[in-house]
C-alpha positions as YAML, in Angstrom:
chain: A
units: angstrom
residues:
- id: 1
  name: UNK
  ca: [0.00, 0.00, 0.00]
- id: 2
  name: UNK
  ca: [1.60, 3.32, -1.25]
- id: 3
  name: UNK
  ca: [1.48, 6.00, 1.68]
- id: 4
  name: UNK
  ca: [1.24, 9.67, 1.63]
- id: 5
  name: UNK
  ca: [1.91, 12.31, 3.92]
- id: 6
  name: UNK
  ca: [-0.40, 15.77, 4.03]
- id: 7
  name: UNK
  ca: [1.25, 18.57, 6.09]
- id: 8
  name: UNK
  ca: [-1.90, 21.33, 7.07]
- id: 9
  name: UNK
  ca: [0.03, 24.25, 8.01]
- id: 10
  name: UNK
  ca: [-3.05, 25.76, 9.23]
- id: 11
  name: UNK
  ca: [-5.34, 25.83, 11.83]
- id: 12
  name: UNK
  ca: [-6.50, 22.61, 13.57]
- id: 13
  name: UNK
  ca: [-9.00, 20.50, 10.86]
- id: 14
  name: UNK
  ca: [-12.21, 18.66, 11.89]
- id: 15
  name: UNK
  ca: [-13.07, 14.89, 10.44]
- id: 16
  name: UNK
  ca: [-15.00, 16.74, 7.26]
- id: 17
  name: UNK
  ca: [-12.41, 19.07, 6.15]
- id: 18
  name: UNK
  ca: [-9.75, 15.96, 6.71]
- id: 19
  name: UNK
  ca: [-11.43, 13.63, 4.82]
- id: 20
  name: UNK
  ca: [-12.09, 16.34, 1.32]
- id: 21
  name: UNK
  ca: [-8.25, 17.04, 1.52]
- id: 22
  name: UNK
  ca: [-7.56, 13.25, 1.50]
- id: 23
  name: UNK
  ca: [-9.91, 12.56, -1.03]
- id: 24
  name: UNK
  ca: [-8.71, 15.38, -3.32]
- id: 25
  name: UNK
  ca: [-5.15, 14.42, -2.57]
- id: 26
  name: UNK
  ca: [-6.50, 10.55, -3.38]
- id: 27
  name: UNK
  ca: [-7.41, 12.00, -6.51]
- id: 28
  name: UNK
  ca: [-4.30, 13.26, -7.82]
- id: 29
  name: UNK
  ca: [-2.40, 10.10, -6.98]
- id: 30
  name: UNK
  ca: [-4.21, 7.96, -9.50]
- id: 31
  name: UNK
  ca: [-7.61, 7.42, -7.25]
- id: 32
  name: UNK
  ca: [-10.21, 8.00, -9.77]
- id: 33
  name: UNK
  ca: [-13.28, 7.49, -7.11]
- id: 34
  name: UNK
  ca: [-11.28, 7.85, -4.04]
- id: 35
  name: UNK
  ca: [-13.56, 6.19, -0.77]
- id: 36
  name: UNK
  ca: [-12.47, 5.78, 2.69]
- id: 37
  name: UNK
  ca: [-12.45, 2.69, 3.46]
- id: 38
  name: UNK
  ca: [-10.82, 2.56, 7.27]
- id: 39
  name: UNK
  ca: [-9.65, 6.03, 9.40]
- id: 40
  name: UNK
  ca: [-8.04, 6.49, 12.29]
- id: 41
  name: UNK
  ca: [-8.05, 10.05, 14.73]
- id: 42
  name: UNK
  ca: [-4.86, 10.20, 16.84]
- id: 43
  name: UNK
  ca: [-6.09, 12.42, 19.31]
- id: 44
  name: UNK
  ca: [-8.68, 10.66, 21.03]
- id: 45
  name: UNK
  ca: [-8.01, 7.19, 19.31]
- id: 46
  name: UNK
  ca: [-11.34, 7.23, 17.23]
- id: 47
  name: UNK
  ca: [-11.29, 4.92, 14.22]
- id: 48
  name: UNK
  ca: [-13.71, 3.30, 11.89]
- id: 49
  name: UNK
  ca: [-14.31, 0.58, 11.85]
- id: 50
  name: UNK
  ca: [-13.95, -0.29, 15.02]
- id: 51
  name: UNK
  ca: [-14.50, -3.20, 17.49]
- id: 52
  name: UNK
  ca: [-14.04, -3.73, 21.80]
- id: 53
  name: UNK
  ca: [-10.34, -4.73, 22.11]
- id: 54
  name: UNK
  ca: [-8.91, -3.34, 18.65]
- id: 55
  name: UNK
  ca: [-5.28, -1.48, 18.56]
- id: 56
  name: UNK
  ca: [-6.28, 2.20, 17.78]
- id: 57
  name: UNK
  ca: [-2.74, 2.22, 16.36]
- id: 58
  name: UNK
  ca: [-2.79, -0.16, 14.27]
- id: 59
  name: UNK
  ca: [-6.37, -1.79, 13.63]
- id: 60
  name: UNK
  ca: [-7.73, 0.35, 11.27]
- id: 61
  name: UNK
  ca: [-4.61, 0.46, 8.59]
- id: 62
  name: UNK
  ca: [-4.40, -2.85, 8.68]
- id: 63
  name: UNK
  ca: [-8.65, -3.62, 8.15]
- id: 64
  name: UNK
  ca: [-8.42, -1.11, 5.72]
- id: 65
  name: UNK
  ca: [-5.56, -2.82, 3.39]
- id: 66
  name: UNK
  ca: [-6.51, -5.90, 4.31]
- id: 67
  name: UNK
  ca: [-10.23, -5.03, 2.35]
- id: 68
  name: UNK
  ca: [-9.16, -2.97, -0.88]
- id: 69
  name: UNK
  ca: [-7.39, -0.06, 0.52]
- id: 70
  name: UNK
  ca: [-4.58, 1.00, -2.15]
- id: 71
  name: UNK
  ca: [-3.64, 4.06, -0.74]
- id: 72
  name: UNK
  ca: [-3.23, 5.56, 2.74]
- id: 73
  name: UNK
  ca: [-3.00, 9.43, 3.67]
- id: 74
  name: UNK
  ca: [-2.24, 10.92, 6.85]
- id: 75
  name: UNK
  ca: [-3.40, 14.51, 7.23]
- id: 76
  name: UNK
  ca: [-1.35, 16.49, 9.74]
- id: 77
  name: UNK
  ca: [-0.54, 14.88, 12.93]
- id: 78
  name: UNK
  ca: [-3.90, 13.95, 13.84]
- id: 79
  name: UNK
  ca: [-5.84, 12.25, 11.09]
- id: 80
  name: UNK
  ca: [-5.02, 8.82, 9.02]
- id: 81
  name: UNK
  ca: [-7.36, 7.77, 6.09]
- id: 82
  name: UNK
  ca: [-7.19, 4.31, 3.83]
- id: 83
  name: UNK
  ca: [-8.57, 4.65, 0.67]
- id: 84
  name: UNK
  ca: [-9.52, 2.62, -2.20]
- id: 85
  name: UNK
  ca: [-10.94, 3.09, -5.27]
- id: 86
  name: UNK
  ca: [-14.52, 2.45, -6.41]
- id: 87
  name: UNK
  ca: [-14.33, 2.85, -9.63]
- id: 88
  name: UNK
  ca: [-15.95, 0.11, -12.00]
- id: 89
  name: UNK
  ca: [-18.30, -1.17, -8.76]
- id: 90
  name: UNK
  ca: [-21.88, -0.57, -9.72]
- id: 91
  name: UNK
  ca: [-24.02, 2.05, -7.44]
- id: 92
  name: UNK
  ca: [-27.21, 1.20, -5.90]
- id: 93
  name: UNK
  ca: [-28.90, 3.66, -6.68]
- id: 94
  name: UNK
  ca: [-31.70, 5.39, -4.59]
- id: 95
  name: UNK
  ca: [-32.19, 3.35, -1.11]
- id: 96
  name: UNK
  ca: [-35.47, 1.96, 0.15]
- id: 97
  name: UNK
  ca: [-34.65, 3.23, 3.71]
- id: 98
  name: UNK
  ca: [-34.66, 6.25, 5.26]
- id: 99
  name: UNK
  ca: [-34.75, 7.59, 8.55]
- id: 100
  name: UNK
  ca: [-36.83, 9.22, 10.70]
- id: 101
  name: UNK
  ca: [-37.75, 11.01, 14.06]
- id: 102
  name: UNK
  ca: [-40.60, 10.50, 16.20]
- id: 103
  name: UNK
  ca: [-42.21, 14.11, 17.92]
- id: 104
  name: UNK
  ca: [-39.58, 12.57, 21.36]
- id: 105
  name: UNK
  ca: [-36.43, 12.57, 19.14]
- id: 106
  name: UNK
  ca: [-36.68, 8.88, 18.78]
- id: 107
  name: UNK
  ca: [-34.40, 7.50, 15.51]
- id: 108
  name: UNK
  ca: [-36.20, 4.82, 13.39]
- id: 109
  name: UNK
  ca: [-34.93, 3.39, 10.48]
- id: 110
  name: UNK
  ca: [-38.05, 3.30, 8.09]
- id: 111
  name: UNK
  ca: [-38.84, 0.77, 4.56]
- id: 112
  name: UNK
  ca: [-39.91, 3.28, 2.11]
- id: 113
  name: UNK
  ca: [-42.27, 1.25, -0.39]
- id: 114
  name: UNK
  ca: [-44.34, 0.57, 2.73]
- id: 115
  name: UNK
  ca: [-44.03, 4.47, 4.75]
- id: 116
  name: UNK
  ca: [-44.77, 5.83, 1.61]
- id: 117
  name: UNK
  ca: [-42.25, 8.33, 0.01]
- id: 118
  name: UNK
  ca: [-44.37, 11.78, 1.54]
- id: 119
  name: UNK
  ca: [-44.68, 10.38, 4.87]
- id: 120
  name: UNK
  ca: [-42.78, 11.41, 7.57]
- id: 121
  name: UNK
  ca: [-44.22, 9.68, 10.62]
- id: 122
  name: UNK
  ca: [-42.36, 6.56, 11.31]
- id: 123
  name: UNK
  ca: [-45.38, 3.42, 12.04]
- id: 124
  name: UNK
  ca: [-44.67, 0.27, 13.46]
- id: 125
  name: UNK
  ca: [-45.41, -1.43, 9.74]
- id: 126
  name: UNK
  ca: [-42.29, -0.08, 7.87]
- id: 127
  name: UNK
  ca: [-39.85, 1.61, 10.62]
- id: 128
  name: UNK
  ca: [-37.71, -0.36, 13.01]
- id: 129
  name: UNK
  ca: [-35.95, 1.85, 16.19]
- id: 130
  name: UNK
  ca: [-32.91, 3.19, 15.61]
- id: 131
  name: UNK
  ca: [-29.87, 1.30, 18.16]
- id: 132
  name: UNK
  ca: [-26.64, 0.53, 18.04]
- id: 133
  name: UNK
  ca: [-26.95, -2.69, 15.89]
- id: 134
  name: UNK
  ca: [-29.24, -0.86, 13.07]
- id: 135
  name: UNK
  ca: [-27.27, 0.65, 10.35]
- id: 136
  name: UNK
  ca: [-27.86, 4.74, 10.32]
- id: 137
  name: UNK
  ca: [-28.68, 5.57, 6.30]
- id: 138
  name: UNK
  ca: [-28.04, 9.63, 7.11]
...
């Protein structure tokens, strides 16, 4: 896996702002659809993905080539990105879930043929509650 190094000379940079430079920079170095596959924030040893037990240091570089990462870039001192390229995979297109908030802030994760497209009330038919083992579609 080729690595890069981004020096950011300016002011301290939040995930979003990290993640655009790498991708841009991902982009010049032959990464036609550049997505981040695995990251890693020094800082406060946040990385994605992640699982009870894993080596901040060293878990997400190694998930991250080890599943189609061809290129990493670390961004200053604090952030580390893997990235692989998606070109050629086919897209899926426009999802069949979205979510949605009850009127007490409540997250569901809702089936769209059966909500309806307009509706914005999840129901117990086509939304499921939004927890740590249902995937967020935000």
């Amino acid at each position: 896996m080729k690595n890069l190094q981004i020096n950011y000379p300016g002011g301290s940079l939040n995930f979003q702002s990290a993640s655009i430079l790498a991708k841009g920079i991902a982009k010049q170095n032959e990464v036609q659809e550049p997505t981040i596959i695995s990251w890693h924030r020094r800082s406060n040893q946040s990385m994605s993905p992640n699982y009870e037990g894993a080596n901040p240091d060293t878990w997400w570089e190694k998930y991250g080539e080890g599943n189609g990462g061809k290129l990493e870039i670390n961004v200053g001192d604090e952030y580390g990105f893997v990235m692989m390229d998606t070109q050629g995979y086919e897209t899926l297109g426009e999802m069949p879930l979205r979510n949605l908030s009850d009127e007490s802030g409540n997250q569901y994760l809702c089936y769209t043929p059966i909500l309806g497209k307009t509706s914005t009330i999840p129901t117990p038919e086509a939304c499921t509650y939004l927890d740590e083992w249902t995937a967020d579609q935000f």
